[in-house]
C-alpha positions in Angstrom: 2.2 -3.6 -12.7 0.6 -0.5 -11.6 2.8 2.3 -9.2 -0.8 1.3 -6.9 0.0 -2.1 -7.1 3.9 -2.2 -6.7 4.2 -1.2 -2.9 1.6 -3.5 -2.2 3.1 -6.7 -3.6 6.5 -6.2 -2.4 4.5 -5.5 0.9 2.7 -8.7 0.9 6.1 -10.7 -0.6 7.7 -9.3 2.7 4.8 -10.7 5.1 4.6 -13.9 3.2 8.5 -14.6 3.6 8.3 -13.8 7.5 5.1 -15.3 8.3 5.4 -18.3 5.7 9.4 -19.1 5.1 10.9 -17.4 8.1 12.8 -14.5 7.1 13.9 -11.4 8.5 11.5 -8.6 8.1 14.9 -6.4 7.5 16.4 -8.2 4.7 13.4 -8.6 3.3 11.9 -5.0 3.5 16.3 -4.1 2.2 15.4 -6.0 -1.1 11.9 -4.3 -1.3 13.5 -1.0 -1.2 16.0 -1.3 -3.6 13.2 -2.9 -6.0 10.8 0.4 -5.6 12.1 3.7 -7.2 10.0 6.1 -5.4 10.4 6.6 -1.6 7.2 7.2 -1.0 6.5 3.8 -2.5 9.1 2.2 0.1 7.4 4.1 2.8 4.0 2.9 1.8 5.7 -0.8 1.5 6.8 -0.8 5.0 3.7 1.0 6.3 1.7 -1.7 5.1 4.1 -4.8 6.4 4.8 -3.4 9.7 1.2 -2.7 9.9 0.2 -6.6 8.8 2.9 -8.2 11.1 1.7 -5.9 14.2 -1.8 -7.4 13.5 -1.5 -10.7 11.9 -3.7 -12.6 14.7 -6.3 -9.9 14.3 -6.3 -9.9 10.8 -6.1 -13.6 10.5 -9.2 -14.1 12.7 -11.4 -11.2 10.8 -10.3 -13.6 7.0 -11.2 -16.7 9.3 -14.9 -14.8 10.4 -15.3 -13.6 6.8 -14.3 -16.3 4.2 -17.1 -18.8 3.5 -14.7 -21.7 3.7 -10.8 -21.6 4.5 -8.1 -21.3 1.9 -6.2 -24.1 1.1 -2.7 -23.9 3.0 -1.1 -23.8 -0.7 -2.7 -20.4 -0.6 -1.8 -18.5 2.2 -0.2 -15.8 0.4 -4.0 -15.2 -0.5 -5.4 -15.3 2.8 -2.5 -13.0 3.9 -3.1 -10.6 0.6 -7.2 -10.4 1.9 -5.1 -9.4 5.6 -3.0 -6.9 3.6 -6.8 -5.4 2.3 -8.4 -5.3 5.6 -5.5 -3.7 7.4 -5.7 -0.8 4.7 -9.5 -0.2 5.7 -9.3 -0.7 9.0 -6.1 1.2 10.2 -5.1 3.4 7.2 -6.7 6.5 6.2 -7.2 6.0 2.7 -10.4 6.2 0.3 -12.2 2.5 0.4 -12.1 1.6 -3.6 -8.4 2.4 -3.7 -7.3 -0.1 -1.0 -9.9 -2.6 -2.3 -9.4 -2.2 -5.9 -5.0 -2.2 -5.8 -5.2 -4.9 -3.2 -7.5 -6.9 -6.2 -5.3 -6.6 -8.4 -2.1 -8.2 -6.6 -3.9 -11.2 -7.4 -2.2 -10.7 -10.9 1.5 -11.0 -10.2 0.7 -13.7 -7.8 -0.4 -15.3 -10.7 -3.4 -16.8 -9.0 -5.9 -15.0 -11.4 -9.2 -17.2 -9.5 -8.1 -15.5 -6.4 -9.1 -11.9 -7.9 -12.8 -12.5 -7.2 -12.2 -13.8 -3.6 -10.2 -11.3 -2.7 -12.7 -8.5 -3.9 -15.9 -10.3 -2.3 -14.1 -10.4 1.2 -12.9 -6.9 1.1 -16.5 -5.8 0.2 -17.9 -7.7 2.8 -15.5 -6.5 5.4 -16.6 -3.1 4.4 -20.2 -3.9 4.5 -19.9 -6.0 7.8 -17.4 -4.4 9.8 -14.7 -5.5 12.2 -16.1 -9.0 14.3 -14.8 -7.4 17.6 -15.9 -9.9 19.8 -12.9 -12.1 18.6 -10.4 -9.7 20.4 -12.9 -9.5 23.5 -12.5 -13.3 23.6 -8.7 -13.9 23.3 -6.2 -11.2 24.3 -3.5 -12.8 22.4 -6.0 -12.2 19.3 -6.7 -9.3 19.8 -2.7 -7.9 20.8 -1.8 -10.1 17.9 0.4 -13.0 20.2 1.2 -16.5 19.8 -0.2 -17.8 22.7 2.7 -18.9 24.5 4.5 -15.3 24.3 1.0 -14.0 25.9 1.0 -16.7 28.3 4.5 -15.7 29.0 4.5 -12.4 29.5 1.0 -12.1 31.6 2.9 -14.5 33.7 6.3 -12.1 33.9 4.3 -8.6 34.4 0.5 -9.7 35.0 -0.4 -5.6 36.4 1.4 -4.1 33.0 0.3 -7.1 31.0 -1.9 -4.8 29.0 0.1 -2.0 28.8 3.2 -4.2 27.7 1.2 -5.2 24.6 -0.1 -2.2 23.3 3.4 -0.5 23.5 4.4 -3.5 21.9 2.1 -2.8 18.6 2.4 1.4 18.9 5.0 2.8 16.4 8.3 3.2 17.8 10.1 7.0 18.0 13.0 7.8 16.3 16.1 9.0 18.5 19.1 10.2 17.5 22.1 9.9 20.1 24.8 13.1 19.7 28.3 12.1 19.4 29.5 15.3 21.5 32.9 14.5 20.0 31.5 16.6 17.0 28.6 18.7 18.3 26.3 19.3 20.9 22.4 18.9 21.1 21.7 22.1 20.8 23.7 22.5 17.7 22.7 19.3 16.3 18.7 20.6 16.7 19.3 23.9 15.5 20.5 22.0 12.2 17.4 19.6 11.4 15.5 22.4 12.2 16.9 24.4 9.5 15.8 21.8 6.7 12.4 21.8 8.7 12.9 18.5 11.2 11.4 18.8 14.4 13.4 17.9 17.4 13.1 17.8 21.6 15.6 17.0 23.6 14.9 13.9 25.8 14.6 14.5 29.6 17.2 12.2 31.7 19.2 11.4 28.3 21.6 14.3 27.4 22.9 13.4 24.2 19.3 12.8 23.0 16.8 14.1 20.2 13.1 13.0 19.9 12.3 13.0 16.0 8.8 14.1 15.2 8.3 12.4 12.5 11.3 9.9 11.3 13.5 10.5 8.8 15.6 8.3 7.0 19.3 9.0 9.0 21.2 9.8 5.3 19.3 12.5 4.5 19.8 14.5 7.8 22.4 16.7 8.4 25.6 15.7 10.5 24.9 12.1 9.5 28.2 11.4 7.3 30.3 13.9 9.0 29.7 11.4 12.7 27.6 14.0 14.5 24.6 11.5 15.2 23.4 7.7 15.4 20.1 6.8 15.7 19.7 4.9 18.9 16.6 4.2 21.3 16.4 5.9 24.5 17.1 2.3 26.3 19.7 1.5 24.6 21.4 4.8 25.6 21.5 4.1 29.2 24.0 0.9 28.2 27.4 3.2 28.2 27.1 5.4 31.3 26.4 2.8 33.2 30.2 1.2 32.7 31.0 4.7 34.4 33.8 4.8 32.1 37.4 6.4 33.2 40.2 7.2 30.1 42.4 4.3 29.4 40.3 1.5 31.3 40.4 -1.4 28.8 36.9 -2.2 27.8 35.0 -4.9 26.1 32.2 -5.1 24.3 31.5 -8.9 24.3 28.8 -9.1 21.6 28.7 -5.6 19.6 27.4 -5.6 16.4 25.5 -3.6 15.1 28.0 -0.9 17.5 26.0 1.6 18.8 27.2 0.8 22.2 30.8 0.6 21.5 30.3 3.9 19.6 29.1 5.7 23.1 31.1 4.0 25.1 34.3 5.7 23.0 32.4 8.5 22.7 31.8 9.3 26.7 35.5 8.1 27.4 39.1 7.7 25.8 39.4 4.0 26.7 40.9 0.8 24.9 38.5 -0.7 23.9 37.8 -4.3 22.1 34.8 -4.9 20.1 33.6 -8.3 19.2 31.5 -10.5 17.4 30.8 -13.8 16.1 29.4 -12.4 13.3 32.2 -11.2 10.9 29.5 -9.3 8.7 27.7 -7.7 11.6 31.2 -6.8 12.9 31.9 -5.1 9.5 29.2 -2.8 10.3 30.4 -2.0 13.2 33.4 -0.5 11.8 31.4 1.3 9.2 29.9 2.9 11.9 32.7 3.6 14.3 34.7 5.3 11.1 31.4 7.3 10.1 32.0 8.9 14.0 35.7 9.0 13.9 36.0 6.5 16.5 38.6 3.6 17.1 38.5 0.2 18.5 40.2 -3.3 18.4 37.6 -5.6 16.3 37.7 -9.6 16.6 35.1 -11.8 15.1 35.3 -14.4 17.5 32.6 -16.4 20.0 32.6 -14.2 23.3 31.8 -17.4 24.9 35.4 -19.1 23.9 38.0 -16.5 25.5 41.2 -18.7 24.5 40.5 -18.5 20.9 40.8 -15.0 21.1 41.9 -13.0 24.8 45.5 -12.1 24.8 45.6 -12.7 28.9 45.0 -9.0 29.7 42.2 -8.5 32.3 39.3 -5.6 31.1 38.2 -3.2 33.5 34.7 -2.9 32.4 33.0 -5.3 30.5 29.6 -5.0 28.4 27.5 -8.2 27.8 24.7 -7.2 25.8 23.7 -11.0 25.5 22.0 -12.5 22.2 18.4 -12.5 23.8 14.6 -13.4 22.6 13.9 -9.5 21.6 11.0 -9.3 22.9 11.0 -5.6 24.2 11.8 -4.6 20.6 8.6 -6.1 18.8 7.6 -2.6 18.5 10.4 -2.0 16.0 10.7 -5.6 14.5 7.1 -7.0 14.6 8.4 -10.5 12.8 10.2 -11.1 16.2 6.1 -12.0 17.2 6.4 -15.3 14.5 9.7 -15.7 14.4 10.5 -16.7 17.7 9.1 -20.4 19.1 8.2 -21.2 23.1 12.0 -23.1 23.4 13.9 -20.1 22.0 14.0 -18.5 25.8 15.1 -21.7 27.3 17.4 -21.9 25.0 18.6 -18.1 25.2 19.2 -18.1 28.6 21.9 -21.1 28.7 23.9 -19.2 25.8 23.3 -16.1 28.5 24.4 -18.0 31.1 27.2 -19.5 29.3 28.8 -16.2 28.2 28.4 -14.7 32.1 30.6 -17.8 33.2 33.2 -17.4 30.3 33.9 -13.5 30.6 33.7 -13.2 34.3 37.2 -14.8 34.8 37.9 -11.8 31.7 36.8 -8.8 34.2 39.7 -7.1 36.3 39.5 -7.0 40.3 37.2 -4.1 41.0 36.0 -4.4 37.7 32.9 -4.1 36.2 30.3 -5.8 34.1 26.9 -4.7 32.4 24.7 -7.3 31.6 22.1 -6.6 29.1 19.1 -7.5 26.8 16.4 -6.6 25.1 14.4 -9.2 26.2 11.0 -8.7 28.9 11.3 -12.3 29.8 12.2 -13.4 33.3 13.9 -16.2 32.1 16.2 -14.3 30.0 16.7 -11.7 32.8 17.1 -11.8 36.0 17.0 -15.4 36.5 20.1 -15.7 34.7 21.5 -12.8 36.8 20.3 -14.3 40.2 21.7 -18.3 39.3 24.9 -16.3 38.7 24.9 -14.2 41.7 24.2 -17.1 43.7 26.3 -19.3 42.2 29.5 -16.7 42.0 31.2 -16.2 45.5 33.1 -13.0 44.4 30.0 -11.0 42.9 28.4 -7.9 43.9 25.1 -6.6 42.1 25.3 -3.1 42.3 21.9 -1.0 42.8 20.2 0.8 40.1 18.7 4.0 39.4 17.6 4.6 36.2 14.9 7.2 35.1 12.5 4.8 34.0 11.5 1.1 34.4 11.5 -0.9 38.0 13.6 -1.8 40.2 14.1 -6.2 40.8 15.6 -8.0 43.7 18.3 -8.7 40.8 18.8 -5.5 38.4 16.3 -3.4 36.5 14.0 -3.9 33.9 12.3 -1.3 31.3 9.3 -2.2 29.7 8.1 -1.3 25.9 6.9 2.0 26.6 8.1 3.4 30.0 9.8 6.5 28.9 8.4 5.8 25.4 11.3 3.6 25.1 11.8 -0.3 23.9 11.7 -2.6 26.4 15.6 -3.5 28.0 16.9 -5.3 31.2 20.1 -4.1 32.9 22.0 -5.6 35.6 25.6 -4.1 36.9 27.9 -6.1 38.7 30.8 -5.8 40.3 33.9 -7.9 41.1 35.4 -8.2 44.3 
């Protein structure tokens, strides 16, 4: 197999096992790099799945417009190669007879040597023809790239940012980094990525903040291993202060894997704090990353949602639900969450959501607080669950909100993929009385 053809067919094994089997784009793009030898390779590889998973819809109505009769549904990975070709001509800049040619020749490893000549004649015609635009004109979720009931779901939620919502949703994300100012500052963190050439800005209304140019993988920067930095989206980064965090307050963080908000919450403040997860391998990560920063915490792998299995009786000041949730302000970042997901997962989210609110209340100290968050743009997942618990709770206060982007609800505030050119998050604070 040719260097050309490499990044392509790990590509397209990536967007078959989402879009076919069901797989994380993640572990499957993990794999894909540790296959391909050259980073520029892995970049290209990613490039071209992210790219495909963004578009599918699109892409799979231009094969639908173009092919003289459909493919048989044994051979999808073939309609979705042919979607792998159009993407490079229609949204990369690259010289036509390369993405046509190494595109032709994945055929070979797929083993599916008959599909060489199909593959070719729709690429040429596509060039020839052009994009059928009027497929996009007809069906929004086409042309965003939606199933239909997400589209249906979120022109229902935010009908005036509707639009706006799903092109953010298939723009490339930024890369932030979030200064642990334990270790450094911004300013000192900037001037070093800018003496190995990285350009930086700081982010207005997010002081530990950086704004990455162009992305870089987080290894190769400098400060990474000694625990000056974590890469963290601007959303994300309003989680910690809004505990308003004093030293020694015992703290939870009910659901904290990956850790990036456990990490800030110990950076800001010299509290006790437990981190937990049901997830005994994500939790690992979590203290991987809490020892890359020099940070401490009490970690359980346990379900948040069943307290006597794991709470020794001691009531937390502050607690932070960042509740399993639908991801749908993220899509930008994980475009599989688009066919991943099914119409009963939000339905189904929200009673775990609700569940884990009525568990960890009793958890949360007189005067206490808790932070409920997702990154979810759904209603359902939101602040519904917030306002069933409000009304239900007779000891509750929702606290008002501020933040520097997003809108303020009756019941919290939500942020939507691309205000503040961050990912799309809900937050709610409240208090106990």
């Amino acid at each position: 197999m040719s260097n050309l053809v490499e990044p392509r067919h790990e590509a397209l094994a990536a967007v078959v096992g989402v879009i076919k089997n069901g797989r994380s784009l993640d572990v499957l793009l993990s794999a894909a790099d540790a296959r391909l030898t050259d980073e520029r390779d892995r970049r290209f590889c990613r490039a071209l799945a992210f790219g495909v998973l963004r578009h599918h819809r699109w892409l799979q109505a231009q094969v639908a417009a173009l092919l003289e009769r459909p493919l048989r549904n044994r051979d999808q990975d073939v309609s979705l190669l042919i979607e792998l070709g159009i993407y490079q001509l229609a949204c990369l800049s690259m010289p036509p007879h390369a993405a046509v040619g190494e595109t032709v020749a994945v055929t070979r490893p797929l083993g599916k040597r008959w599909a060489a000549k199909v593959v070719n004649a729709t690429l040429r015609r596509f060039q020839r023809e052009g994009v059928v635009s009027e497929l996009g004109i007809e069906s929004p979720a086409i042309e965003y790239s939606l199933p239909d009931w997400l589209y249906a779901q979120i022109q229902l939620d935010w009908p005036e940012a509707c639009s706006a919502v799903l092109a953010a949703q298939n723009a490339r994300a930024p890369m932030l980094l979030r200064t642990n100012l334990k270790r450094s500052t911004t300013a000192e963190l900037q001037a070093r990525l800018a003496e190995i050439e990285v350009t930086s800005e700081p982010v207005a209304d997010l002081p530990a903040a950086l704004a990455l140019e162009v992305p870089v993988a987080p290894a190769r920067l400098p400060g990474f291993a000694e625990g000056c930095f974590s890469v963290q989206d601007g959303a994300a980064q309003l989680a910690a202060p809004l505990l308003a965090l004093e030293p020694g307050q015992r703290v939870l963080d009910a659901c904290a894997a990956p850790g990036g908000k456990t990490a800030h919450c110990l950076e800001l403040a010299d509290v006790e704090m437990v981190a937990l997860d049901s997830d005994a391998d994500r939790l690992a990560r979590v203290d991987e990353t809490l020892s890359r920063l020099g940070l401490s915490a009490q970690l359980i792998s346990a379900d948040a949602g069943n307290p006597q299995t794991w709470w020794d009786g001691k009531p937390f000041e502050r607690i932070l639900l960042d509740a399993p949730c639908s991801g749908t302000g993220v899509i930008r970042r994980h475009p599989d969450i688009k066919w991943l997901r099914r119409s009963t997962d939000p339905a189904q989210l929200a009673a775990g959501q609700r569940r884990l609110l009525a568990q960890l209340w009793p958890l949360l100290a007189p005067g206490g607080q808790l932070v409920y968050c997702t990154c979810s743009i759904l209603k359902q997942e939101n602040e519904a669950v917030i306002a069933d618990f409000v009304q239900d709770q007779d000891d509750v206060t929702i606290q008002p909100l501020a933040l520097p982007f997003g809108r303020a609800l009756r019941y919290g505030w939500q942020i939507l993929p691309g205000e503040g050119n961050c990912d799309g998050f809900y937050y709610a604070c409240l208090r106990k009385d």
